[in-house]
Phi, psi and omega in degrees: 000155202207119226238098162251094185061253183238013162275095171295148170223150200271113160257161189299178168242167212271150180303003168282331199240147199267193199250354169294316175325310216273301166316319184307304194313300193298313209284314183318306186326294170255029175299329195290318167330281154347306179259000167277354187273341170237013148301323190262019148220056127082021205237124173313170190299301193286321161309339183262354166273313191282293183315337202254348162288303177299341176293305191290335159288325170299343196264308163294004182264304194309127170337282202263017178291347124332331194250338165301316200288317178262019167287325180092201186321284194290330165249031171266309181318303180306324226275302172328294204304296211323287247261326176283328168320288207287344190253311185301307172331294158328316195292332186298294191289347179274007229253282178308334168306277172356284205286330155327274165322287196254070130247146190209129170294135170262119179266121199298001185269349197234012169255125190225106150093332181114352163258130214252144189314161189283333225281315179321310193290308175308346191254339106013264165317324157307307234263319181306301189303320174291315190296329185295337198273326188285315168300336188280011213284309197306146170297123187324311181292339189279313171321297193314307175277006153301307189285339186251346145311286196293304175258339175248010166065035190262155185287162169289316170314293215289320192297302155327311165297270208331296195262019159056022175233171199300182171273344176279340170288328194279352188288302168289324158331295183286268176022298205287312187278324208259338160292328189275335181298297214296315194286324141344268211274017143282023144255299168338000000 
């Protein structure tokens, strides 16, 4: 990095150090920036750990990262808040989905006591037996992350390792089943 007056600017650096190098770099750079920027709108330690793992994956993905990097400061800076701006967003609209989609009221007429009624308990035991035929339907990676959310109680981060892909793949992954869930069993 090279100080031309109050502008910095990213020089490439010789074609040996590789563009994970390169993205690191950026990433060091505006890291304190970075998190006081999703400090101030109210976004936790551990969500600013995740947001800022899709930021450094979108970064290594982008095209065009040579010519932002030689853009100087204000526009790697814009691109970053953009590309974090645009991922909280996401997480706020996949959120309200959810809670849409899948919520579900418990009516106090079919709970007697903390025991659930037979006709309730049988319609239960269908609905499981459906959801097992709609999981075997699914592709093993969309199962594998249903299953390890739903029954082992895993964060979408642990699952994301696990299965070597981001957290926004495991989110569309689970998303995918519980829509094809929801939509099954709203035919009935």
């Amino acid at each position: 990095m090279s100080k031309s007056g109050s502008k910095v600017v990213y020089k490439l650096r010789s074609y040996e150090i590789d563009r994970n190098a390169k993205v690191m770099s950026v990433m060091e750079d505006h890291d304190v920036f970075l998190r006081r920027f999703m400090r101030m709108r109210f976004i936790s330690t551990q969500e600013q750990q995740d947001i800022l793992q899709e930021v450094y994956v979108r970064l290594l993905k982008l095209e065009k990262l040579e010519e932002i990097l030689l853009a100087g400061i204000g526009p790697i800076r814009g691109y970053l808040m953009k590309v974090i701006v645009n991922h909280v967003t996401d997480i706020k609209r996949k959120a309200i989905v959810r809670q849409e989609y899948f919520h579900d009221s418990y009516d106090d007429e079919i709970v007697h006591g903390g025991q659930l009624s037979p006709e309730c308990s049988l319609s239960v035991k269908q609905e499981l037996e459906q959801v097992k035929e709609i999981l075997k339907k699914q592709k093993p990676k969309y199962r594998k992350a249903f299953l390890l959310s739903r029954v082992h109680n895993k964060s979408y981060r642990e699952i994301a390792d696990e299965m070597n892909v981001s957290v926004s793949m495991v989110e569309k992954y689970i998303s995918k089943v519980l829509r094809e869930i929801k939509r099954k069993l709203d035919k009935k």
